[in-house]
ZAFI-85274 format. One record per residue: x, z, y of N, C-alpha, C in turn; residue in three letters. Coordinates in Angstrom, 2 decimals. Layout:
n.px, n.pz, n.py, ca.px, ca.pz, ca.py, c.px, c.pz, c.py, r
X, Z, Y, X, Z, Y, X, Z, Y, ALA
...
This chain:
n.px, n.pz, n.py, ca.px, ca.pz, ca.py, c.px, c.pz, c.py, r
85.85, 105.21, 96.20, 85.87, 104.12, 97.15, 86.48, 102.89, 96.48, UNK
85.81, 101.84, 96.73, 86.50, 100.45, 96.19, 87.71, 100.03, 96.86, UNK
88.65, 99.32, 96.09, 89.37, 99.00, 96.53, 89.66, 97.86, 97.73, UNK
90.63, 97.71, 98.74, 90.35, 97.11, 100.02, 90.72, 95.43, 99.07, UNK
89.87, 94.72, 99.94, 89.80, 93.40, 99.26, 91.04, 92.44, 100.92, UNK
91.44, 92.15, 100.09, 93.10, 91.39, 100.73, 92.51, 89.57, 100.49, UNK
92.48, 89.09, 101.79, 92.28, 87.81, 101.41, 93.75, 87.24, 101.78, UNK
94.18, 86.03, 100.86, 95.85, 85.87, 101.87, 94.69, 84.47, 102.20, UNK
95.38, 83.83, 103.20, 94.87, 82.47, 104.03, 96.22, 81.94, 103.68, UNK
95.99, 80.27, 103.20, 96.93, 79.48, 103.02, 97.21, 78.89, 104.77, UNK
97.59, 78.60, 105.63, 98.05, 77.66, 106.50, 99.51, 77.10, 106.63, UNK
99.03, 75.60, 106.19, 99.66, 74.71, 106.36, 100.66, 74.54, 107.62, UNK
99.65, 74.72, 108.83, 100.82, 74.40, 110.24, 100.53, 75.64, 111.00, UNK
101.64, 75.43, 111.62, 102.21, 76.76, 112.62, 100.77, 76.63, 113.95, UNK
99.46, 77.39, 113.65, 98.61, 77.15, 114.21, 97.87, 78.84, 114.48, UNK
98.65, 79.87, 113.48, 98.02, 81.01, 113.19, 97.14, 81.88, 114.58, UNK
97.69, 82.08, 115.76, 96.66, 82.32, 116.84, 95.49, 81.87, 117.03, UNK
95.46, 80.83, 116.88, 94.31, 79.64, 116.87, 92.77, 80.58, 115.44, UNK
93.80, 80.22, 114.40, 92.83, 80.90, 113.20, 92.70, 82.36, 113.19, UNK
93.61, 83.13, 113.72, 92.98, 84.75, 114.16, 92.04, 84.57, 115.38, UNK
92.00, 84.22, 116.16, 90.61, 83.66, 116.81, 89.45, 83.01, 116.16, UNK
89.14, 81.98, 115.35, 88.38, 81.87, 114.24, 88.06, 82.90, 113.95, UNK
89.10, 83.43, 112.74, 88.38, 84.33, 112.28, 87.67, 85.59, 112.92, UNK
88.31, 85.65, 113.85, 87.53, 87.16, 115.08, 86.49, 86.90, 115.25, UNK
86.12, 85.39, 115.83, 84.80, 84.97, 115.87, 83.72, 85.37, 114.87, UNK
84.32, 85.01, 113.61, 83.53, 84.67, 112.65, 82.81, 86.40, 112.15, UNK
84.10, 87.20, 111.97, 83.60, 88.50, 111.82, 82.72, 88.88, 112.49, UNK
83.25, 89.05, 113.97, 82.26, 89.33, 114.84, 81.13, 89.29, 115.06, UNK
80.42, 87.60, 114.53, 79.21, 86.72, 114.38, 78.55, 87.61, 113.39, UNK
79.47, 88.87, 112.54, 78.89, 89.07, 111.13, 78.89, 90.52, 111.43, UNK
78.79, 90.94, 113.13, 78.81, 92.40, 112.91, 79.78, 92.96, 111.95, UNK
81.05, 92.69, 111.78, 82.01, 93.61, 111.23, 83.44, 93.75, 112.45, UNK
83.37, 95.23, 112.07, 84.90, 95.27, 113.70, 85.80, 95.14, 113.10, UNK
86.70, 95.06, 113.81, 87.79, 94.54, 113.28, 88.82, 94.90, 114.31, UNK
89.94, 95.26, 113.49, 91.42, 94.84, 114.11, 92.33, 94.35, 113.50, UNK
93.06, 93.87, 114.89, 94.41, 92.67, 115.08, 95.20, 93.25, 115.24, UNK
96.46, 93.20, 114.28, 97.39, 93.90, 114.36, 99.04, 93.04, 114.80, UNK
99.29, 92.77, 115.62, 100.46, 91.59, 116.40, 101.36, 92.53, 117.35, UNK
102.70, 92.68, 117.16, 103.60, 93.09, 118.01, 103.09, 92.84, 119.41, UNK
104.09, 93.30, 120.01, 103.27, 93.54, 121.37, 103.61, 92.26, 122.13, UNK
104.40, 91.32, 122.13, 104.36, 90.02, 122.82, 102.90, 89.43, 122.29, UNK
103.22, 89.23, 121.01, 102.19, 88.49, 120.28, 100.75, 89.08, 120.34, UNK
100.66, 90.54, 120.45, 98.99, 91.13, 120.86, 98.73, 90.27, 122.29, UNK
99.63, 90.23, 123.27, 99.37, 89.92, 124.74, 98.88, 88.37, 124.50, UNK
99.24, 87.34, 123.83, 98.78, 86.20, 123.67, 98.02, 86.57, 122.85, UNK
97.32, 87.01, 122.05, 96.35, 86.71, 121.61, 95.21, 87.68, 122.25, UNK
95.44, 88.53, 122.90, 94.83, 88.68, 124.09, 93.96, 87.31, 125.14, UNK
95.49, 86.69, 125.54, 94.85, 86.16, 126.45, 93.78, 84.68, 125.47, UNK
94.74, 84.83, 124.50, 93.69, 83.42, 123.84, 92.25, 83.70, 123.43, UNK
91.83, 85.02, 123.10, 90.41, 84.92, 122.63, 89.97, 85.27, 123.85, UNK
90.32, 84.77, 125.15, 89.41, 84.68, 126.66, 89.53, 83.38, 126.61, UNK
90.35, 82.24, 126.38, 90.36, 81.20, 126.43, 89.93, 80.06, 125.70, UNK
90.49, 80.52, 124.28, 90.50, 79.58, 123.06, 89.40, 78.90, 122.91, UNK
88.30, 79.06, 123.67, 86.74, 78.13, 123.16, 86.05, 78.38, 123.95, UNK
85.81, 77.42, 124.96, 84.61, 78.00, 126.10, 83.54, 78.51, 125.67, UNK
82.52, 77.89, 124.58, 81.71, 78.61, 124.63, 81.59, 80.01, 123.91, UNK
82.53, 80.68, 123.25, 82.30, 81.94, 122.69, 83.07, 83.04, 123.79, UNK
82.37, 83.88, 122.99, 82.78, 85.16, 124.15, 82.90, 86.32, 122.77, UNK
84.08, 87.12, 122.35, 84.70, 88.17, 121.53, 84.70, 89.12, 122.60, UNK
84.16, 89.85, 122.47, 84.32, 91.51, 123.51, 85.65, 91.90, 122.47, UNK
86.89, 92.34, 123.20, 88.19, 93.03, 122.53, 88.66, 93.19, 123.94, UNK
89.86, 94.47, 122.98, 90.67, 95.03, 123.68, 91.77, 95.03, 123.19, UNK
93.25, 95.53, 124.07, 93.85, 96.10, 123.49, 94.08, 97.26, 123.05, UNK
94.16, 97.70, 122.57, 93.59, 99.39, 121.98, 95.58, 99.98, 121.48, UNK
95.59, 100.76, 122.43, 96.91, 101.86, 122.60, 96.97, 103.09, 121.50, UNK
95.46, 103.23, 121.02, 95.56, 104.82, 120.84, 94.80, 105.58, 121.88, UNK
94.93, 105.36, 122.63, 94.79, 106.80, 123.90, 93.42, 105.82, 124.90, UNK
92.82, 104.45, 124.35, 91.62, 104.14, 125.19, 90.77, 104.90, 124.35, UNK
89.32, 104.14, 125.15, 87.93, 104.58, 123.74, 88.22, 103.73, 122.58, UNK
88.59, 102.76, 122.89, 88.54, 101.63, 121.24, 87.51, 101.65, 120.88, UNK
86.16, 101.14, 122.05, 84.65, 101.11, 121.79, 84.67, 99.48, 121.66, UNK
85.28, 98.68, 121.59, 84.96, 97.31, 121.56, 84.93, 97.55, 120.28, UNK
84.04, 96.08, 119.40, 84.19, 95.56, 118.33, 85.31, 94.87, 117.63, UNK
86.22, 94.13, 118.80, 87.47, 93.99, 117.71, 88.55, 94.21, 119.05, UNK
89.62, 95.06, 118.16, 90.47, 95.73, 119.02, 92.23, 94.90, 118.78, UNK
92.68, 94.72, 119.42, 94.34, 94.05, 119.07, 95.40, 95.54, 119.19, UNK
95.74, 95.81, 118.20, 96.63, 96.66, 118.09, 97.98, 96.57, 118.06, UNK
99.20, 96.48, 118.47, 100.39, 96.70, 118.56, 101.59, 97.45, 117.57, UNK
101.06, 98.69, 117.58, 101.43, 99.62, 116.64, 100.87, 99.93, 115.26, UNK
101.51, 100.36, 114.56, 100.65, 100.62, 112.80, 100.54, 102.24, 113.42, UNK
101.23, 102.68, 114.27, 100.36, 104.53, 115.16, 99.34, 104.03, 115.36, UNK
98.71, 102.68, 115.94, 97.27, 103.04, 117.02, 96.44, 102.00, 115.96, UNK
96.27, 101.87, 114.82, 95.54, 100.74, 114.08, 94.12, 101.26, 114.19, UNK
93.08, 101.06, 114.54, 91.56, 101.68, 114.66, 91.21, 101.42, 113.58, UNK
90.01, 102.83, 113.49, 89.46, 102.82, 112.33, 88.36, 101.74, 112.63, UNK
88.38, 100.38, 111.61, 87.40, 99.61, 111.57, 87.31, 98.85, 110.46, UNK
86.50, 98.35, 110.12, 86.16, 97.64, 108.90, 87.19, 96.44, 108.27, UNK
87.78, 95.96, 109.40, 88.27, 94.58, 108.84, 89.85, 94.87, 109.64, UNK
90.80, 94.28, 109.10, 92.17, 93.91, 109.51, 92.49, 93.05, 109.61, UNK
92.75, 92.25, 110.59, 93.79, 90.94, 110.76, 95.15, 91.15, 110.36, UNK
95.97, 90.55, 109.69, 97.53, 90.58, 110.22, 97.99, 89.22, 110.91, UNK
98.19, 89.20, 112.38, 98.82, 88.49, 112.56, 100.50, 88.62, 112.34, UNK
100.69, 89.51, 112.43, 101.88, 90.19, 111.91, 102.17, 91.21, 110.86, UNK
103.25, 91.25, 109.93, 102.80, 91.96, 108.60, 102.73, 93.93, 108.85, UNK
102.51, 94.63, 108.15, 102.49, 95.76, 107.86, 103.02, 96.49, 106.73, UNK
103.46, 97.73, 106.86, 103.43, 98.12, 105.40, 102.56, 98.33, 104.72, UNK
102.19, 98.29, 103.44, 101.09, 98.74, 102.64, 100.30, 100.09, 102.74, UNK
101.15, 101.02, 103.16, 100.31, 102.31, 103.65, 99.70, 102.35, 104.29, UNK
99.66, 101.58, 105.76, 98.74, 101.24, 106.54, 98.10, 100.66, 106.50, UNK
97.18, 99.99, 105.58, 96.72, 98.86, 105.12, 94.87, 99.69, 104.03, UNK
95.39, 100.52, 103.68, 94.97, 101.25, 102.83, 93.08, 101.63, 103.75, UNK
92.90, 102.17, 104.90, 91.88, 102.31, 105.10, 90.73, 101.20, 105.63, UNK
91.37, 100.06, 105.62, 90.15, 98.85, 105.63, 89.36, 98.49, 104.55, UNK
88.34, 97.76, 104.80, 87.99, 97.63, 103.91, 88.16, 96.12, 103.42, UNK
88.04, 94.88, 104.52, 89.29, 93.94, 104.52, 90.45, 93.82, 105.08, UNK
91.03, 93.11, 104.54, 92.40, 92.79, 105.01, 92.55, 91.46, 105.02, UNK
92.83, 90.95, 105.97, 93.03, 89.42, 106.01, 94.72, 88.95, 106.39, UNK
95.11, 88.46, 105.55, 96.84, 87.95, 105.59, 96.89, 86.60, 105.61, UNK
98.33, 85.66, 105.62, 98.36, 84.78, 105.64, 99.59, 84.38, 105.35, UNK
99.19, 82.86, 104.21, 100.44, 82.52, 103.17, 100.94, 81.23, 104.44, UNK
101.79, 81.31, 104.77, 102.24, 80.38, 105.70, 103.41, 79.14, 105.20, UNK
102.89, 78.45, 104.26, 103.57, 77.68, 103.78, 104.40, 76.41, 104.68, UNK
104.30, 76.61, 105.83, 104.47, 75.47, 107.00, 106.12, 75.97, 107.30, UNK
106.47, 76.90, 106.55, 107.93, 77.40, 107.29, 108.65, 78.39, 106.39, UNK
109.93, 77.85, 105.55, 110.24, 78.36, 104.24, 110.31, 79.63, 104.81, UNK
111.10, 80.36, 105.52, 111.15, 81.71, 105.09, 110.13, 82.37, 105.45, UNK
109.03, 81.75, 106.01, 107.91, 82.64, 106.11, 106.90, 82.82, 104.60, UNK
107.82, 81.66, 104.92, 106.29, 81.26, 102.90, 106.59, 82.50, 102.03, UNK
108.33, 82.54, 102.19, 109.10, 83.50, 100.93, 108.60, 85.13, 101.44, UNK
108.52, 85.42, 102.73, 107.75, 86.34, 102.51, 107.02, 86.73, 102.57, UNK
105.35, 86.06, 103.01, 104.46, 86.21, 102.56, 104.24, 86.05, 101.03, UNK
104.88, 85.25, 99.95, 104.70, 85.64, 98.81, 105.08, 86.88, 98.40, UNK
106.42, 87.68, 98.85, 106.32, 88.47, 98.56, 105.54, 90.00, 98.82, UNK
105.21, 89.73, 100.19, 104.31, 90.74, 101.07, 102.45, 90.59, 99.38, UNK
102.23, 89.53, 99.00, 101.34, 89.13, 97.96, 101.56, 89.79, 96.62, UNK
102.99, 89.85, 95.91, 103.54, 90.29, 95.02, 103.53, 91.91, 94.94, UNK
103.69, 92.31, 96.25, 103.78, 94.33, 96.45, 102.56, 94.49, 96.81, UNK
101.69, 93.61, 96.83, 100.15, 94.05, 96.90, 99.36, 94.16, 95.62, UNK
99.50, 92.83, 94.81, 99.40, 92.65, 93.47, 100.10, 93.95, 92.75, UNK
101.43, 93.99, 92.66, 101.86, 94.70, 91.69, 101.43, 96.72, 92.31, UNK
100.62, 96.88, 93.18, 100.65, 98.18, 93.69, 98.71, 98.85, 92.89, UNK
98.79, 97.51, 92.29, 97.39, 97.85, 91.89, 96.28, 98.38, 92.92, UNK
96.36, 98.59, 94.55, 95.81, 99.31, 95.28, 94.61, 98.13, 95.72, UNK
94.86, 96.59, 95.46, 93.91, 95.93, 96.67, 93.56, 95.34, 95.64, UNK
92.31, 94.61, 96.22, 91.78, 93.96, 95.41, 92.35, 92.09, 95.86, UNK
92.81, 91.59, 95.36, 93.50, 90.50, 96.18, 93.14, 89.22, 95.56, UNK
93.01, 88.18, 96.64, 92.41, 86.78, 96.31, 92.97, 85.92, 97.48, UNK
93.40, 84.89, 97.27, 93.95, 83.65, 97.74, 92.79, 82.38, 98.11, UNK
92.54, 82.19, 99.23, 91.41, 81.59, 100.12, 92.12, 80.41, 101.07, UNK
91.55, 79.16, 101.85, 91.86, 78.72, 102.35, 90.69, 79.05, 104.05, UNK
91.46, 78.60, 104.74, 90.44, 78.83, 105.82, 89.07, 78.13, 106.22, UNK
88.98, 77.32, 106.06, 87.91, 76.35, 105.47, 87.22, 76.92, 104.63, UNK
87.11, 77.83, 104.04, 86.34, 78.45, 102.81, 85.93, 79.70, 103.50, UNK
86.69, 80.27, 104.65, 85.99, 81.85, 104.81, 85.26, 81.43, 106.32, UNK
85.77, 80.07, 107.02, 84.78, 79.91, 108.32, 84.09, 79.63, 107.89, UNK
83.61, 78.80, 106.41, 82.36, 77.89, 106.13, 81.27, 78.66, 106.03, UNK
81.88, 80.15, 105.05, 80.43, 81.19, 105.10, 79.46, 81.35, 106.40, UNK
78.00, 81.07, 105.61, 76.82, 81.50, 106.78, 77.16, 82.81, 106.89, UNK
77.22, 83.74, 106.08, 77.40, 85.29, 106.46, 78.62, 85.73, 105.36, UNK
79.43, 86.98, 106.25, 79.83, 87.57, 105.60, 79.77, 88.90, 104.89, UNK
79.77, 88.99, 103.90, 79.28, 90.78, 103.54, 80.36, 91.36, 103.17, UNK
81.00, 92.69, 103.61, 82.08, 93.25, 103.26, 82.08, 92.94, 101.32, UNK
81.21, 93.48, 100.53, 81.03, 93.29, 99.19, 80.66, 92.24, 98.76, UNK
80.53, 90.96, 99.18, 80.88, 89.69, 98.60, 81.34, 88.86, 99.80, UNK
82.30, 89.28, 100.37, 83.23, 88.12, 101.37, 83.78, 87.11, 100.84, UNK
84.18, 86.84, 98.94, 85.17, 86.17, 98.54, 84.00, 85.18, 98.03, UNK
């Protein structure tokens, strides 16, 4: 099996809900499922934002416990227990690397808008790099909405 390809997203301003919606969209548009992985305040807003965030699109998601079907296409998960098996990972919030392991993307984010977040998303970048496990590349967001399509094997 190839290794899971880790995109980090640079953002500039404290906007990240906003661009995990983007990007849900965008997967979605591309037939790949996906889950969102956000503590549980932060799953509940971003819950309610991909009903809101853009009149005209519509994301079929859930929140996914573990214990629903987790038949939607992109699911918001809470726990690294209930992460669904699906093609793509959001982090809106970080993870450990073990859990990380059965996607086939992973989408992170370098949050340079707020020092101690910056410091550890570089380093959350550094134990990915140095674990030899992902395949890892540094993207801006503007570069992964712009794609007409995405293909798990050439997303970058």
């Amino acid at each position: 099996m190839a290794k899971p390809i880790v995109l980090f997203i640079e953002l500039k301003i404290a906007s990240k809900s906003k661009y995990v919606c983007e990007i849900a969209e965008k997967l979605f548009q591309n037939n790949i499922t996906l889950s969102i992985f956000a503590e549980a305040k932060s799953a509940v807003q971003i819950d309610n934002l991909l009903w809101t965030w853009k009149q005209d699109s519509f994301i079929p998601h859930q929140i996914y416990n573990g214990s629903s079907a987790g038949d939607s296409p992109v699911l918001i998960c809470d726990s690294a227990d209930n992460l669904s098996s699906t093609q793509a990972l959001v982090l809106f919030d970080p993870l450990p690397m073990k859990a990380l392991t059965n996607f086939n993307l992973i989408i992170d984010f370098a949050e340079i808008y707020h020092a101690d977040k910056k410091v550890q998303s570089r380093q959350r970048f550094k134990e990915m790099r140095d674990s030899s496990n992902f395949d890892i590349h540094f993207t801006h967001l503007g570069a992964l909405l712009s794609k007409k399509s995405i293909d798990l094997n050439g997303v970058i």
